[in-house]
N, C-alpha and C positions, 0 to 999 in steps of 0.2 A: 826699686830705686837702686838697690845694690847692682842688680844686671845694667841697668840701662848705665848707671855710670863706669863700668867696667866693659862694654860696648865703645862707651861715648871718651872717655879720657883718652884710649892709646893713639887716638884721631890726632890728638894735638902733636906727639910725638914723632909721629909719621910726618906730619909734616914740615915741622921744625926742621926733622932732619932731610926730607924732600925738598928745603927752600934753599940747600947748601948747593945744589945742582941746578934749580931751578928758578926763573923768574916769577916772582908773587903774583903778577897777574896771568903769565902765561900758566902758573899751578892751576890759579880761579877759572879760567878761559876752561884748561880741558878736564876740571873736575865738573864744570857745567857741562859741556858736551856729552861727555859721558854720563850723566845723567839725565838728559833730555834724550839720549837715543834710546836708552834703557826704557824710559817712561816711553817713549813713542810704541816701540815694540810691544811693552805690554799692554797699553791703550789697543793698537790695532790687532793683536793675537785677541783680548778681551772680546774686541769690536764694541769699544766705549769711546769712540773717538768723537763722536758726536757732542753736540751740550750745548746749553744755553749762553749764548754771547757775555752777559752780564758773569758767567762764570768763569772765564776762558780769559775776561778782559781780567777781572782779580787775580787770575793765577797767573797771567804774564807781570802783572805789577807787582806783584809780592814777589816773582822770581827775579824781576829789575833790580829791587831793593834790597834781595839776597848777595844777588849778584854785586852789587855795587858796595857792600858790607863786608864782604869775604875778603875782600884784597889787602882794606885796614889790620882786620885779622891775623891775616899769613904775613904783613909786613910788621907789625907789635911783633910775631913769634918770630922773626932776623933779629930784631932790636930788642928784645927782652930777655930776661933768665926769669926761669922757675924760683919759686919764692923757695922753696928746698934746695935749691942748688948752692953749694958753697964755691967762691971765688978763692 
C-alpha cells in the first residue's frame, strides 16, 4: 500500500503543475495517446492482439469512460488547493 501510494500521489503533482502550460483536455487527449500507442506496441511485440469481441467491446467502454472522467479531474486540480496547502 505504502509503494503503490508513493507511485500514485506524485501523479497529481505533475500535473497540477502540467495544467499551468497546458490545456485539461489537450493534457487528457495526449496522456491517452500515449498510452494506447504503448499498449498497441506491447499487444503486437506480445502478438496478443487478437481476442474475443465481447472483450475488446468492454475495454473500449471503460476506456470511453476513463477518458471522459480524466478531464473533470485535471480541471478540479486548476480550480482547487491541496487540503495542506496554506493560503
Amino acid at each position: 500500500m505504502v509503494a503503490a501510494t508513493a507511485l500514485w500521489a506524485p501523479r497529481f503533482v505533475i500535473i497540477r503543475d502540467s495544467l499551468a502550460r497546458i490545456d485539461p483536455v489537450a493534457l487528457v487527449c495526449n496522456r491517452f495517446a500515449v498510452a494506447t500507442l504503448l499498449l498497441v506496441i506491447v499487444l503486437v511485440a506480445r502478438r496478443q492482439c487478437s481476442g474475443r469481441r465481447e472483450a475488446w467491446r468492454a475495454a473500449c467502454s471503460g476506456g470511453l469512460f476513463a477518458a471522459g472522467g480524466f478531464p473533470f479531474q485535471a480541471i478540479g486540480l486548476q480550480t482547487t488547493t491541496a487540503g495542506t496547502r496554506r493560503s
